[in-house]
VEXDREN-2710 file (C-alpha; in Angstrom, 1 decimal):
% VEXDREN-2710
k/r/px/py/pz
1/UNK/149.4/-24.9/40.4
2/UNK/148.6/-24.9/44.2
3/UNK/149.3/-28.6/44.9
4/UNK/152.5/-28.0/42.6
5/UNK/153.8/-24.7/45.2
6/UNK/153.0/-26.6/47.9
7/UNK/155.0/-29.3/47.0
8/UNK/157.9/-27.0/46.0
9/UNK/157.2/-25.0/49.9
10/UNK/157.6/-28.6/51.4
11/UNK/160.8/-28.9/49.7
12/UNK/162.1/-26.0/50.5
13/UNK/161.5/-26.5/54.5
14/UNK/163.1/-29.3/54.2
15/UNK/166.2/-28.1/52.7
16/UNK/166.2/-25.4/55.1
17/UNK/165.7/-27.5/58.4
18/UNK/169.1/-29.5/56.9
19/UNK/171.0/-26.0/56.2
20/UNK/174.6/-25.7/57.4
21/UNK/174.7/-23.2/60.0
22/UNK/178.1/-21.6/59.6
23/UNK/178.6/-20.6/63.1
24/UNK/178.0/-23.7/64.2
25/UNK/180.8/-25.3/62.2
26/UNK/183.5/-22.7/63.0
27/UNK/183.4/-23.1/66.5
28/UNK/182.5/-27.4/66.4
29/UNK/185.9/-26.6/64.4
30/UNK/187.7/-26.5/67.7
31/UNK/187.6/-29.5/68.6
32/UNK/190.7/-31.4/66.8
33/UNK/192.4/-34.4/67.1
34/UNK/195.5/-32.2/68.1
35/UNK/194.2/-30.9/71.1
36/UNK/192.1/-33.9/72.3
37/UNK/195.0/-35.6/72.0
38/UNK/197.1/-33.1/74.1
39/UNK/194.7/-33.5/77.2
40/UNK/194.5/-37.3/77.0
41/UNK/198.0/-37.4/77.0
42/UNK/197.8/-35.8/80.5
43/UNK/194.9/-36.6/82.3
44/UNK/195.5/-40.6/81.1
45/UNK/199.2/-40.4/82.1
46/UNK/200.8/-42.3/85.0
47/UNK/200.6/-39.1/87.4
48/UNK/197.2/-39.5/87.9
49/UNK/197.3/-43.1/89.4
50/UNK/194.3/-44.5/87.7
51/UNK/191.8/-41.5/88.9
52/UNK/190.5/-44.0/91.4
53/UNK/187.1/-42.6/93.3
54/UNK/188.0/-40.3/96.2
55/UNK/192.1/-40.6/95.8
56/UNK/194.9/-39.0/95.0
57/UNK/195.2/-39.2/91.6
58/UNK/191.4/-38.3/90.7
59/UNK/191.5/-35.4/92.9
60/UNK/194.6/-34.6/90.9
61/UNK/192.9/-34.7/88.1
62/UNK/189.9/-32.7/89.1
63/UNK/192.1/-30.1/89.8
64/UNK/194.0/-30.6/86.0
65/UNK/190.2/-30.1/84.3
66/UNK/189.1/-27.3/86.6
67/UNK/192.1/-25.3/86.1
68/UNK/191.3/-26.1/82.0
69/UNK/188.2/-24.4/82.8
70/UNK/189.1/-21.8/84.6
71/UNK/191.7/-20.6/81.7
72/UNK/189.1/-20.7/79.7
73/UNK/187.7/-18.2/81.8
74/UNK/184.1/-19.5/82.8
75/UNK/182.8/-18.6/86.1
76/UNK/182.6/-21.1/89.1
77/UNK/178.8/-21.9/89.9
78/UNK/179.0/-23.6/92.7
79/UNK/179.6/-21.3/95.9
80/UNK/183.0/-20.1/94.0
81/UNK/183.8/-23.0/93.1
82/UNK/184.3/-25.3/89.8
83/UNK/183.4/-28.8/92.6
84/UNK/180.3/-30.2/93.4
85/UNK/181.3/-32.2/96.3
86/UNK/179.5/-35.5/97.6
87/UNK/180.2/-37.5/100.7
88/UNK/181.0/-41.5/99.8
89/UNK/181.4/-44.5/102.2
90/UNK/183.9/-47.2/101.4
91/UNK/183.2/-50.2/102.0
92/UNK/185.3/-53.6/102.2
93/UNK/183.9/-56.7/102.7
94/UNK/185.7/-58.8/105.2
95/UNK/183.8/-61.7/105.2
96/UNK/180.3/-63.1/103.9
97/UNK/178.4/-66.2/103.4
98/UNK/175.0/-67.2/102.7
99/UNK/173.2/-70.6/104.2
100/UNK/170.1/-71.6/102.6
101/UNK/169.1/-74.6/104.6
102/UNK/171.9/-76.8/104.6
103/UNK/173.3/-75.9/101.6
104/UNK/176.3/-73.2/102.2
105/UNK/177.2/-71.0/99.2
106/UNK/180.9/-69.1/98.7
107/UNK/181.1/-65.7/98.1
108/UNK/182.2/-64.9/95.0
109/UNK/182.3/-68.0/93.8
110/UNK/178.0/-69.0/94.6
111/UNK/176.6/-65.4/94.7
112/UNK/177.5/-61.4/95.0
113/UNK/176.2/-58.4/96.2
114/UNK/176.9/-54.7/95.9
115/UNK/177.1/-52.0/98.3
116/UNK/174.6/-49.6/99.3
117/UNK/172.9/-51.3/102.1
118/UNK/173.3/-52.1/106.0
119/UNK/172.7/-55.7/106.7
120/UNK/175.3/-57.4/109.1
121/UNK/173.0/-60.4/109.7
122/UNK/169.5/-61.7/108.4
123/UNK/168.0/-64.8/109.6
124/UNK/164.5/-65.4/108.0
125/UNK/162.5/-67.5/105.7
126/UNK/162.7/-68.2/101.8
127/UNK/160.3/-68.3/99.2
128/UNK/160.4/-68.7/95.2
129/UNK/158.5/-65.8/93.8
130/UNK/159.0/-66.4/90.5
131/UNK/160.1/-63.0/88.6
132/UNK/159.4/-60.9/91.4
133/UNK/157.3/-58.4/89.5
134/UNK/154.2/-56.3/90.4
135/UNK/153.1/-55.1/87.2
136/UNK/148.8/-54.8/85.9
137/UNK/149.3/-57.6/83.8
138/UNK/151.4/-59.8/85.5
139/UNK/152.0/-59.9/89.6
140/UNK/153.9/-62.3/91.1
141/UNK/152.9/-60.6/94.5
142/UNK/149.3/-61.3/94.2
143/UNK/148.0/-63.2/97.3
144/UNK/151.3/-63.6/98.6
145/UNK/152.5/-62.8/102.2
146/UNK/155.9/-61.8/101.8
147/UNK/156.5/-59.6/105.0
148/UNK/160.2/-60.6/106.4
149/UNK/161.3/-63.3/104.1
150/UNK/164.1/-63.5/101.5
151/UNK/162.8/-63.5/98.2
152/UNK/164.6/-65.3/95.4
153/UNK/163.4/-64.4/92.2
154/UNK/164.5/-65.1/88.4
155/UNK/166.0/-62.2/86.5
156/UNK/164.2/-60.5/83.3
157/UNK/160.6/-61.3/82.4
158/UNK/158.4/-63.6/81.4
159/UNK/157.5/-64.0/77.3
160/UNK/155.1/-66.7/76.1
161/UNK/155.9/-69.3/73.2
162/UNK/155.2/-66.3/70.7
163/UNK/157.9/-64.1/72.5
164/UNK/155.1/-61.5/73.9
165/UNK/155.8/-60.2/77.4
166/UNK/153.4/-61.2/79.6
167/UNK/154.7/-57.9/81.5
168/UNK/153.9/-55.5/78.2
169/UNK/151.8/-57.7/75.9
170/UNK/154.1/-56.9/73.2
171/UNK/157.9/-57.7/71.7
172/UNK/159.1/-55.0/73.6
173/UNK/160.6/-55.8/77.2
174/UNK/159.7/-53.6/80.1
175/UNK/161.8/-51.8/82.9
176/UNK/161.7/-55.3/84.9
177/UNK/164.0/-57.1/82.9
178/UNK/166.3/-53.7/82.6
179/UNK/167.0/-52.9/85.9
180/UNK/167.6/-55.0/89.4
181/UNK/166.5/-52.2/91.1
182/UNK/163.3/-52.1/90.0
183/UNK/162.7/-55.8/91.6
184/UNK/164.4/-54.7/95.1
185/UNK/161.6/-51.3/95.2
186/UNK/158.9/-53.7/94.4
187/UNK/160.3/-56.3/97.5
188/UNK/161.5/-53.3/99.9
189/UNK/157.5/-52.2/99.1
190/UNK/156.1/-55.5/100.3
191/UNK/157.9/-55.4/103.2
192/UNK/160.6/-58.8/102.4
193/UNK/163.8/-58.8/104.2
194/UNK/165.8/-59.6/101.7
195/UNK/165.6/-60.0/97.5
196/UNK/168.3/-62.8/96.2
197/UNK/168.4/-62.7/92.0
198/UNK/169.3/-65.2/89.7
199/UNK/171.7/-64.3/87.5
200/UNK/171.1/-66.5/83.8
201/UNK/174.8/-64.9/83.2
202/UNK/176.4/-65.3/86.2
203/UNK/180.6/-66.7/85.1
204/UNK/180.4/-64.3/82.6
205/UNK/179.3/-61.3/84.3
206/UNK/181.8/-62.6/87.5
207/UNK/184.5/-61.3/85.4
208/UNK/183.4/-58.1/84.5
209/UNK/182.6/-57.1/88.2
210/UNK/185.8/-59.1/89.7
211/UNK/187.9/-56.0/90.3
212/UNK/184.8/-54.7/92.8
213/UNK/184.5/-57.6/94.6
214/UNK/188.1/-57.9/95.5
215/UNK/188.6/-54.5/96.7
216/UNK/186.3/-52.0/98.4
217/UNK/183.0/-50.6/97.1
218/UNK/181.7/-47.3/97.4
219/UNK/178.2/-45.7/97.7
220/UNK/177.1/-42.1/98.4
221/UNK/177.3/-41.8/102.7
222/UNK/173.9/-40.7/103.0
223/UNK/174.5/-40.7/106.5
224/UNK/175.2/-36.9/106.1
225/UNK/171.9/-37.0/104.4
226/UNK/168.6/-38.1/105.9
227/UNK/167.6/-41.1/103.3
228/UNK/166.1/-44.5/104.0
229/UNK/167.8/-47.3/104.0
230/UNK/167.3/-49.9/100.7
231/UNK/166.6/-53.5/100.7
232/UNK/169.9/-55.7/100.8
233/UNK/169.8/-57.2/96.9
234/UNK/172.1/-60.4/96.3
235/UNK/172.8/-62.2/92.8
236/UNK/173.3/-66.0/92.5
237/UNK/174.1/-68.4/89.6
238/UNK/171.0/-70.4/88.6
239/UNK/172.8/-74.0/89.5
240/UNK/172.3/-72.3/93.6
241/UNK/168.9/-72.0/93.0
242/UNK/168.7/-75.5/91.5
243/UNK/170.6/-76.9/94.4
244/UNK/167.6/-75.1/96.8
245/UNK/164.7/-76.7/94.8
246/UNK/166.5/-80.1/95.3
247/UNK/166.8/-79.8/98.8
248/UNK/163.6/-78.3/99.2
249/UNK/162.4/-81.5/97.0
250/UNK/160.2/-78.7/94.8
251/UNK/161.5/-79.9/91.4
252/UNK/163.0/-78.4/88.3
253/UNK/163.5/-74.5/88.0
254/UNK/163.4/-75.2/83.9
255/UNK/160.1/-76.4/84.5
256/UNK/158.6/-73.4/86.4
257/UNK/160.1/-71.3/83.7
258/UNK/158.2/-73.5/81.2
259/UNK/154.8/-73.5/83.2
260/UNK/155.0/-69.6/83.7
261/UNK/155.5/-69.1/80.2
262/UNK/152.7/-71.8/78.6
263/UNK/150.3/-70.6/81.4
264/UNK/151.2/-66.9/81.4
265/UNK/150.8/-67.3/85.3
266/UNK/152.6/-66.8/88.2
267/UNK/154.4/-69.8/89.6
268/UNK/155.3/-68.8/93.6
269/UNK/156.6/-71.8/95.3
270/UNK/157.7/-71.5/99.6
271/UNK/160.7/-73.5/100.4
272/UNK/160.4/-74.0/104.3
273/UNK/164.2/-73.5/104.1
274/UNK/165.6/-71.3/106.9
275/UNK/168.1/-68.3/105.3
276/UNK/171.3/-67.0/107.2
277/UNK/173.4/-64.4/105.9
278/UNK/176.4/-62.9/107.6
279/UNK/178.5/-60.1/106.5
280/UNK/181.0/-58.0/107.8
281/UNK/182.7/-55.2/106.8
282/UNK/185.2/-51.9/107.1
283/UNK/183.9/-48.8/106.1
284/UNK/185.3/-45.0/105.6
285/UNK/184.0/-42.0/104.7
286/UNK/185.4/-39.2/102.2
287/UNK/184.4/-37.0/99.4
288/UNK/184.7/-37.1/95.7
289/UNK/184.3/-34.2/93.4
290/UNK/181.7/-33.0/89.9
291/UNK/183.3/-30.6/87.9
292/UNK/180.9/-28.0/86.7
293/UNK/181.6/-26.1/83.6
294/UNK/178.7/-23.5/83.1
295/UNK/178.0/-21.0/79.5
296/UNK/175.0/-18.8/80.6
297/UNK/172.3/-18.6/78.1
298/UNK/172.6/-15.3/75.5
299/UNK/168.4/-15.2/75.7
300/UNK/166.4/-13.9/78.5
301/UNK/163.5/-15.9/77.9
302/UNK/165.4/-18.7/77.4
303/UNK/168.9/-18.9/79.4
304/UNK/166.7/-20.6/82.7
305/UNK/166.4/-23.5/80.3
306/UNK/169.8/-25.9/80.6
307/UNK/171.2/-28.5/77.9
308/UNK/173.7/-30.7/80.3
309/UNK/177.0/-32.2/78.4
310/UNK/178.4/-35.3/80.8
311/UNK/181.2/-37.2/81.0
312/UNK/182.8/-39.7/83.9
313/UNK/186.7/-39.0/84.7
314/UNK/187.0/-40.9/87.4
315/UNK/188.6/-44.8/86.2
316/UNK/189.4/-47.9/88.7
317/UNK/192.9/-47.1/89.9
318/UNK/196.2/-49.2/90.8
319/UNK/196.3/-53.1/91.4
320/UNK/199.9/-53.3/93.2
321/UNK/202.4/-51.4/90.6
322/UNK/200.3/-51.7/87.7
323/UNK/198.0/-48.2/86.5
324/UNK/194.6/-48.6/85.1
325/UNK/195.0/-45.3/83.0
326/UNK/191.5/-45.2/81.7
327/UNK/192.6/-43.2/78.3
328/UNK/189.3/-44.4/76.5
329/UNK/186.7/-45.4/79.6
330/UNK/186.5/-42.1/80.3
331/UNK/189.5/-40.2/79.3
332/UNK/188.1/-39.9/75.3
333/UNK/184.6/-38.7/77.1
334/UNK/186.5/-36.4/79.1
335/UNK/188.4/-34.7/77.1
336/UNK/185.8/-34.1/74.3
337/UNK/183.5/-32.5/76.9
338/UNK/186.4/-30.4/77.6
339/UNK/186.8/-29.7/74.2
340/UNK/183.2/-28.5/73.7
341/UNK/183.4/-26.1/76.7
342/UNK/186.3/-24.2/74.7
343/UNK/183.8/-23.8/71.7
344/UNK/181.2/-23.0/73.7
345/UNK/183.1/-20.5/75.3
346/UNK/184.7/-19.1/72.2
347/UNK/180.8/-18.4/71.0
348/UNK/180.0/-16.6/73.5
349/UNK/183.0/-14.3/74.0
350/UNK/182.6/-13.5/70.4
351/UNK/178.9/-12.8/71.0
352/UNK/177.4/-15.8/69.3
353/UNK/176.8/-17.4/72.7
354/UNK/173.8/-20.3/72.9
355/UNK/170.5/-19.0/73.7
356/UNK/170.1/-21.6/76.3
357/UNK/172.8/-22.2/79.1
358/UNK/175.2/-25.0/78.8
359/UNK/176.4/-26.8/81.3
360/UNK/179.4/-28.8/80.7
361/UNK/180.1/-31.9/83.8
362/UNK/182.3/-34.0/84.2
363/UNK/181.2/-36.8/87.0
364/UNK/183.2/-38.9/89.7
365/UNK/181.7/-42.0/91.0
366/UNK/180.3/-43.6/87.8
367/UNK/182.7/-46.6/88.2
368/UNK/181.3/-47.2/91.3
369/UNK/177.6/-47.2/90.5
370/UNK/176.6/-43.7/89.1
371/UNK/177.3/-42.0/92.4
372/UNK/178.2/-38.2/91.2
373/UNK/175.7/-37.8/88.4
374/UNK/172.8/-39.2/91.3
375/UNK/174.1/-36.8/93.3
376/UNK/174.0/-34.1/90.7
377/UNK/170.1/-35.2/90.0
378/UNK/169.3/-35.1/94.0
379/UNK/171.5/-32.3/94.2
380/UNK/171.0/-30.2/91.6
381/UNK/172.8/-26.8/91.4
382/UNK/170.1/-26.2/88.3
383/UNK/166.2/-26.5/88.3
384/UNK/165.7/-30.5/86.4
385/UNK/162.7/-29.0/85.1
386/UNK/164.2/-27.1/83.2
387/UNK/166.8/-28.9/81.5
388/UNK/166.5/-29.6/78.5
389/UNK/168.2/-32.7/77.7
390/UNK/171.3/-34.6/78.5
391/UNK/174.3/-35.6/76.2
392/UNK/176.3/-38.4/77.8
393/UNK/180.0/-39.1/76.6
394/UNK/181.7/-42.2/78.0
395/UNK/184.0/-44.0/75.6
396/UNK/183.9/-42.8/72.3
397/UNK/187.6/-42.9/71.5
398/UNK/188.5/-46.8/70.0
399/UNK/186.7/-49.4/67.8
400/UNK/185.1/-52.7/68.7
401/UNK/185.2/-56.3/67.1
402/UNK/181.7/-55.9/65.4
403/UNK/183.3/-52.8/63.2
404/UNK/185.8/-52.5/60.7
405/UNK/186.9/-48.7/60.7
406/UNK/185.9/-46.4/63.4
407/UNK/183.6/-44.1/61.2
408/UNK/180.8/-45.0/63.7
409/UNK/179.0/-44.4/66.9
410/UNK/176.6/-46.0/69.0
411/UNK/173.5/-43.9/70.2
412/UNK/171.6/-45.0/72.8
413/UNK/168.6/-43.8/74.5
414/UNK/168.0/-40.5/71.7
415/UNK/164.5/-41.8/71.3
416/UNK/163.6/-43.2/74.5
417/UNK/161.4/-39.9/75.7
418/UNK/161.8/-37.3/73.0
419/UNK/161.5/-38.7/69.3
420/UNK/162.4/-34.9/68.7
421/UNK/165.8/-35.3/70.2
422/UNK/166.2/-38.7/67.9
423/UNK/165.6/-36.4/64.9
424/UNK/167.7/-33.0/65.5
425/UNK/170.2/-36.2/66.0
426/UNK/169.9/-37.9/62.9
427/UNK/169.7/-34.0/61.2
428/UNK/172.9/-33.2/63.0
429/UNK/174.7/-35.5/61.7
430/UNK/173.6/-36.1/58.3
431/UNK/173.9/-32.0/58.0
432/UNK/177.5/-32.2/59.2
433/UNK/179.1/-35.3/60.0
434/UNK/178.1/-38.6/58.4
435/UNK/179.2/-40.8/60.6
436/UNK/177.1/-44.4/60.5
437/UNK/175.2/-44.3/63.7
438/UNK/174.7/-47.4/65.4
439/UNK/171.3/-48.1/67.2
440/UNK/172.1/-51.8/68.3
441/UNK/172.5/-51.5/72.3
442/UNK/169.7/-48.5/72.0
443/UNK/167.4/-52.3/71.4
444/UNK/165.1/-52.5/74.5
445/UNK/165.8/-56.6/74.4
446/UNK/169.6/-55.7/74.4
447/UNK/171.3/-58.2/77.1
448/UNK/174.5/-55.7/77.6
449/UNK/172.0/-53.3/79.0
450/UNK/174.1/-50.2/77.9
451/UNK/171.4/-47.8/78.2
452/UNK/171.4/-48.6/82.0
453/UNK/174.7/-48.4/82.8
454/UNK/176.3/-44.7/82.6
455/UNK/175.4/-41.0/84.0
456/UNK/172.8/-40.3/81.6
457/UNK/170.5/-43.1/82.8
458/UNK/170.3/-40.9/86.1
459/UNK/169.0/-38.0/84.3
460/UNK/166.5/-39.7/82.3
461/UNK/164.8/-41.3/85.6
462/UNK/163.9/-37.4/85.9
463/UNK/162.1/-37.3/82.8
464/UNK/164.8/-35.7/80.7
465/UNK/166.2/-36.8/77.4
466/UNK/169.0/-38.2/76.7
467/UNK/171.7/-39.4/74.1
468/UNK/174.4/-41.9/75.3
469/UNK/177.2/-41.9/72.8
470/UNK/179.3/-45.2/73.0
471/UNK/182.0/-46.7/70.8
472/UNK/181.5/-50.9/72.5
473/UNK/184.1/-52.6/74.9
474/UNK/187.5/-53.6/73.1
475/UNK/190.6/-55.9/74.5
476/UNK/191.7/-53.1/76.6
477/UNK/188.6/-52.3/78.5
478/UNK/189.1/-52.1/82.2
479/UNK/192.9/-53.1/81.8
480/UNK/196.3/-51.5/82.3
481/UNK/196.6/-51.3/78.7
482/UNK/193.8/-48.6/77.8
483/UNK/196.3/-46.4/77.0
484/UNK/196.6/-43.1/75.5
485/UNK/198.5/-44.1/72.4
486/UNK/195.6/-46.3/71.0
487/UNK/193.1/-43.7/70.9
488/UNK/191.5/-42.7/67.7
489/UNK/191.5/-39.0/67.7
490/UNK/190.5/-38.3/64.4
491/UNK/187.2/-40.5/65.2
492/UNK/187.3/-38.9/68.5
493/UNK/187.1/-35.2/67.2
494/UNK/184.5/-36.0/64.7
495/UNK/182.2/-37.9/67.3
496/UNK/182.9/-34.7/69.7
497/UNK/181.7/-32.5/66.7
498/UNK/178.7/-34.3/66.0
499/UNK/177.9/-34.0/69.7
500/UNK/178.2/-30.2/69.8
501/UNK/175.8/-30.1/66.5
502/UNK/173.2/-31.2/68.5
503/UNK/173.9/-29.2/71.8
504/UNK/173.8/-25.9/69.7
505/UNK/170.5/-27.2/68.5
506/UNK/169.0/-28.0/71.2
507/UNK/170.5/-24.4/72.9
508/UNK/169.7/-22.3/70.0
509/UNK/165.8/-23.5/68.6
510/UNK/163.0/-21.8/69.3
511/UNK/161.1/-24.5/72.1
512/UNK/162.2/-26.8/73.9
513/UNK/162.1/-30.2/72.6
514/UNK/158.8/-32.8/74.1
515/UNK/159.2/-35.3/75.7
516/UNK/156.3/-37.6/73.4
517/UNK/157.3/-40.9/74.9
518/UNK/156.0/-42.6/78.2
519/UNK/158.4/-43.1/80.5
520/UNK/159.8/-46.4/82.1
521/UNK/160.6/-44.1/85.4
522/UNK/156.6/-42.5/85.6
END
């Protein structure tokens, strides 16, 4: 009779953790098609030009979503006002090229670069260093003297016949293979000059980045900050790099991809070749613009602790007459996070307000590398300690090839530090919204990358959980035609739903969730 009550106790906790919560679902009731639709139709239009990075048209539109929020009638948080402002530096690239021996490579066409560093000339020395990683179980640095040289390394990490890592020892990749930046600490460390990657996707990826090649790039001006300067990082296609090793008479890179990997070694390899590497360019400095959107907490014990709710608005601009409107990348993410500040709000004028604070943001920058939500996280108008989590919104509003209907969502990154926040995700929507949710791009070996490559990554480098909600890249994706009119609000509306679900959790529970899972960024 005891094992039997037991059993029936189990059942009933379970059935409780799943209960509806009824206040929950008339305020995530708010958020309709209708109205989603009614911003997007605005803040995608024409008049906003694109919503490039520090112009016109995305200053426009900060002003559009602030004076949203301010009928809404939350309180400014930042010194009276809605903006967190950050200084950027434009920069255009006049001219570059890159001589490795006597082999001259085209910009563009032979190798790239971002911005975010100062290097107007190097002249130094090159070495292979095979994947460029200091790890305990693999180091390409060990015994090698790589003060003032130019690195060129391969991209990802090496795996053994059996597909094992020799970085992690297991299936799973490590943060070497997810991130360049990683590889450029590790040289800048060492004290190299410079760190050249090979990019194993290099026409392909051409394309994507085309538009920021052509016209000027931007990074935060920390100029008006006091931060040290990073290690210039170029990419090249692997055919360069072969070209080197025949000049440099060193032999095939395929085989020191195949000796690394039968060996488990590191293959480092000097090639006496002289590096030059010119570039020139303009620069100006301006400002861009967060909008901060904040719901104090209802709970004195509790309202220090933050749940964060982002979204990009900024998009790519105009190219001569024509006006990238952005109405999916990030208008859908924009508007929903909107959306959820209204029934936030609501809850709380009608006393039902979350125990923990909200606070609703809406970044610039994130076309341009992440800029606003890095500032946010080096800025921070709220203690990172104590936040709780972050929900990331950016692109939710359309359908990929690999799906038939829209009745979907990608979720990235739930479980990549707090297994809890994977489950009161999986609870949300299984209580509420049934929606299939789609864990493919939240794969470690993913080659898209995804989890690396919007504002939430910033916050979980500070140890703070996230959920990156993502609907893939369609047709229209970075094009004139990502227009308003082929939004799917309904999909939109529930997706925005399912992502207020899991804010109220996380706002209204007892503890705050653990972070259980080591980090990549410790």
């Amino acid at each position: 009779m005891k094992k039997l009550v037991l059993i029936i106790g189990a059942l009933c906790a379970g059935v409780a953790s799943f209960a509806q919560d009824s206040l929950a679902m008339k305020y995530a009731a708010t958020i309709t098609p209708e109205e989603l639709s009614e911003h997007l139709y605005i803040l995608a239009s024409d008049k906003f030009q694109g919503r490039e990075t520090g112009e016109e048209g995305q200053k426009m539109a900060a002003d559009f979503i602030a004076n949203y929020y301010a009928g809404l009638g939350v309180q400014p948080v930042v010194e009276g006002s809605y903006f967190q402002e950050f200084p950027l530096r434009s920069e255009r690239t006049v001219n570059a090229s890159m001589k490795v021996g006597d082999e001259t490579m085209a910009f563009s066409e032979d190798f790239y670069f971002f911005p975010g560093f100062d290097a107007s000339q190097i002249d130094a020395q090159a070495i292979f260093l095979g994947y460029g990683i200091d790890s305990e179980l693999y180091n390409d640095y060990e015994g090698v003297d790589v003060k003032g040289k130019v690195l060129f390394v391969l991209s990802g990490e090496p795996m053994n016949k059996e597909g094992i890592s020799l970085v992690t020892n297991e299936e799973r990749v490590s943060e070497w293979s997810g991130d360049w930046r990683v590889k450029r600490d590790a040289a800048q460390q060492k004290g190299a000059r410079a760190l050249v990657v090979v990019n194993d996707d290099y026409d392909k990826y051409l394309g994507r980045i085309k538009y920021w090649l052509e016209n000027p790039g931007m990074r935060l001006d920390m100029e008006r900050e006091e931060k040290e300067e990073v290690l210039p990082t170029f990419f090249i296609k692997p055919a360069a790099l072969q070209t080197l090793f025949d000049e440099a008479k060193v032999g095939k890179l395929s085989k020191f991809k195949k000796k690394i990997s039968a060996k488990g070694t590191p293959q480092t390899k000097a090639f006496k070749l002289p590096v030059f590497i010119n570039i020139k360019r303009e620069q100006k400095q301006f400002t861009s613009e967060n909008i901060l959107c904040y719901i104090p907490g209802s709970d004195p014990l509790l309202k220090d602790e933050l749940v964060v709710i982002t979204s990009h608005y900024d998009h790519v601009g105009m190219d001569g007459d024509k006006i990238f409107n952005g109405a999916d990348d990030d208008g859908s993410g924009t508007v929903t996070v909107m959306e959820i500040a209204e029934a936030f709000k609501m809850a709380a004028d009608e006393g039902n307000g979350p125990r923990r604070s909200v606070l609703l943001m809406n970044v610039s920058g994130e076309e341009k590398g992440l800029l606003g939500s890095e500032w946010y996280v080096t800025h921070p108008i709220f203690d990172l300690k104590k936040t709780v989590a972050n929900l990331n919104v950016d692109m939710i509003g359309r359908k990929d090839a690999d799906h038939e209907d829209g009745n979907y969502i990608y979720v990235i990154g739930s479980d990549k530090l707090s297994t809890e926040l994977h489950d009161i995700s999986e609870n949300a929507n299984s209580t509420y919204t049934n929606i299939a949710l789609d864990y493919t791009y939240n794969d470690p070996n993913d080659p898209n990358r995804f989890y690396y490559r919007s504002d939430h990554y910033n916050f979980a480098k500070n140890n703070i959980p996230v959920i990156f909600y993502f609907s893939g890249v369609h047709e229209d994706y970075h094009q004139p035609t990502d227009t308003p009119d082929k939004i799917m609000y309904e999909k939109t509306a529930v997706i925005g739903q399912l992502i207020f679900y899991t804010a109220w959790d996380l706002a209204n529970r007892d503890k705050k969730i653990v972070v259980d899972v080591v980090s990549d960024f410790e």
